[in-house]
N, C-alpha and C positions, 0 to 999 in steps of 0.2 A: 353522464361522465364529464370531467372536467374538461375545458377546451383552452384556458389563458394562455397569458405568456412563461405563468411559473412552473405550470403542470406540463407543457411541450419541452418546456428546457429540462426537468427533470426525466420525463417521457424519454427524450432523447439519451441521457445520460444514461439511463437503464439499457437501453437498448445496445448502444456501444458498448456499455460494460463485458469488460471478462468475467467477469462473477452473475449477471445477471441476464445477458443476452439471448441465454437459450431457452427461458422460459416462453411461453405462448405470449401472444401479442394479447389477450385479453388478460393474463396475470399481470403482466407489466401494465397496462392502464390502471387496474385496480391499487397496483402498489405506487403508483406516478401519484395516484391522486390522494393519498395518505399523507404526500410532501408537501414540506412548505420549504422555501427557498430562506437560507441565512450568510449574509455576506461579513468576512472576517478579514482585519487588515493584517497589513506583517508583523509576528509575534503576537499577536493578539490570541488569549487562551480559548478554546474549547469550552472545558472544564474539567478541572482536575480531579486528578487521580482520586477514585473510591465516594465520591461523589456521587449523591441520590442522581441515577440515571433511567430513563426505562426506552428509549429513542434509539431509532438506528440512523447512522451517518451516510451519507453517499457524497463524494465528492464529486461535484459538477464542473467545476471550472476552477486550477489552482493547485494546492499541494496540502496536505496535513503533516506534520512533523509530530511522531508518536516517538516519545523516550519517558525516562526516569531516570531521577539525580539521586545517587545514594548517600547515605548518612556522608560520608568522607565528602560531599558538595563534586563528586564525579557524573558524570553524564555518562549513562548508555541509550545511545538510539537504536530502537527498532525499526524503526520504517521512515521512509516520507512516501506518501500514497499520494496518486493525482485521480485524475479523474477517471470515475466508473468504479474507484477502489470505495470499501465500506468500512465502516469502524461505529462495533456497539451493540453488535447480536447479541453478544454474551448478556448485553446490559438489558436487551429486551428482555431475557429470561429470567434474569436474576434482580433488575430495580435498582441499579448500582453500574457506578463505570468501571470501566477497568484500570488495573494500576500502570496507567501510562498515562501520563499529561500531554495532552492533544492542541498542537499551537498551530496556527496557521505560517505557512512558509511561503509569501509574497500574498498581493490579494487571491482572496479563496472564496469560492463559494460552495456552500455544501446544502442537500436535499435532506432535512429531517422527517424521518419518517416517524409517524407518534406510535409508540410502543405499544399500546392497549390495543389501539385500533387492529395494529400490524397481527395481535397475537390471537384475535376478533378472525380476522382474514384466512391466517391459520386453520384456524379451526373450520371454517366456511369450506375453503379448500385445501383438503389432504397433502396435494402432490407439493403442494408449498412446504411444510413439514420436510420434505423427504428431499425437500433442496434446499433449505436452511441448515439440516443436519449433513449435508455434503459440503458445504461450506464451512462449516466448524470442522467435521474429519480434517477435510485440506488444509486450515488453519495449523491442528495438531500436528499433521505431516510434515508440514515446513515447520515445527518448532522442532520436530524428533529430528529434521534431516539437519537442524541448524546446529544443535547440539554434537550431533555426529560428527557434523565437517569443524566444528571447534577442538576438538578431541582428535581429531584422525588427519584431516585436510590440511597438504600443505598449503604456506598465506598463501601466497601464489594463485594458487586453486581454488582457496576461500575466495580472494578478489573476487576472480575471475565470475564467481558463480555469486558473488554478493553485485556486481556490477552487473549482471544480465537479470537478476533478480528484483535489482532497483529500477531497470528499463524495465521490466516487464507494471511491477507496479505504479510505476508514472505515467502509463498508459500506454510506455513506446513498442511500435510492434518489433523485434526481434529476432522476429523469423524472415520477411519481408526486406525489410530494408537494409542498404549498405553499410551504413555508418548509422549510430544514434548518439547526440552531445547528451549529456547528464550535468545539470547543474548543480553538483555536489565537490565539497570539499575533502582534501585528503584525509582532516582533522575531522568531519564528520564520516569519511568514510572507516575510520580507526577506530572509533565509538563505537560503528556497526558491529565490527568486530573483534572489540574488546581487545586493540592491540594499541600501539601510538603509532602515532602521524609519524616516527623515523621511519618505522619498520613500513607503514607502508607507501612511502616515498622511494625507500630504496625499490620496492618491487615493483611500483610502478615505472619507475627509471630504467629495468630490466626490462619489463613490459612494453615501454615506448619504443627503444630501441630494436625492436625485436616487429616492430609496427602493429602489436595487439592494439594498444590505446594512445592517445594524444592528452597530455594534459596540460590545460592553459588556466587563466585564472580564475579560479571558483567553477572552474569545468572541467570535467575528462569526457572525453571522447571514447566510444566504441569504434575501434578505426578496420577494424576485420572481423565481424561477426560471425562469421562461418566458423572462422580458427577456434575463436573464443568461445560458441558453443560445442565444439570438439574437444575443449578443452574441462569445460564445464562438466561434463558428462552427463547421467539422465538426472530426477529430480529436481529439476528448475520450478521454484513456483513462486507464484505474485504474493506479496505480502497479505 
């Protein structure tokens, strides 16, 4: 088994992960050591949308920014993922990326896991199967609960549960901790949700005053997590 400095740091990243934590300490070696380390600077692409893909991504250290520009030159963001978060299963299965252009947001480093290998490993071991496809279900689930709360959720509400949704995939814990800072913009937070930056400036203006969030420059703050997951209510999930 592999002992360097690339396979410990990815080693580790698994281990911390939300998504990959709870498998056995012997699965996690064998998939540690699949990785190679790849360092990406700010804006600097992934690989775009629909691109020969077959690799799974693990963020190690850093941020990914996954969106799509529509015909009209609009931006909708899906995620910024940090570390422990994955992007590329689908692309193991299918040899193709998915249709979201994957940029790095500040320096990033991410763990490529090679896709062949990975699907080798699979088969080697079953229970791997049966936690790959619990990760694609929960994938679906936050897209089915994302569409619901577009359709039904006051913004308010959307924030609230797209701001604890964003802490959760950046790595921050959210059950734990008092306060968590989010380095995001209002203008990307309006993208997320397919509104504009007025509408949700004015709710954050209601929200601040109210002491849910704090927002300062190119940051909001989580300023009462309790409140805010009360507010939330159940189906929270990581990107």
């Amino acid at each position: 088994m592999p002992s360097g400095p690339d396979f410990m740091r990815i080693r580790a990243a698994l281990a911390a992960s939300l998504h990959f934590r709870g498998l056995p300490a012997e699965d996690l070696d064998r998939l540690a050591a699949l990785g190679r380390l790849r360092t990406l600077e700010d804006g600097e692409l992934v690989l775009p949308a629909g691109s020969p893909q077959k690799d799974l991504w693990i963020v190690v250290e850093g941020c990914l920014r996954l969106s799509t520009v529509t015909r009209a030159g609009k931006e909708f963001l899906y995620a910024m993922i940090g570390p422990g978060n994955y992007f590329g299963l689908g692309s193991v299965l299918r040899g193709k990326s998915p249709p979201s252009d994957a940029h790095a947001a500040g320096r990033t480093t991410l763990a490529v896991l090679d896709g062949p290998a990975l699907l080798a490993l699979f088969d080697e071991r079953p229970r791997l199967w049966r936690h790959m496809a619990n990760l694609i279900y929960m994938r679906l689930t936050l897209a089915m609960v994302t569409l619901r709360d577009v359709n039904v959720a006051p913004l308010p509400q959307r924030i609230v549960r797209r701001l604890l949704g964003h802490a959760i995939s950046t790595g921050q814990d959210v059950a734990a901790s008092a306060t968590v800072e989010l380095r995001l913009t209002q203008g990307e937070l309006g993208r997320m949700l397919a509104t504009s930056r007025s509408r949700v400036n004015g709710a954050l203006k209601t929200m601040e005053k109210s002491g849910l969030v704090k927002v300062g420059y190119r940051t909001i703050t989580l300023a009462d997590l309790p409140r805010m997951r009360e507010l939330a209510g159940a189906d929270l999930f990581s990107f």
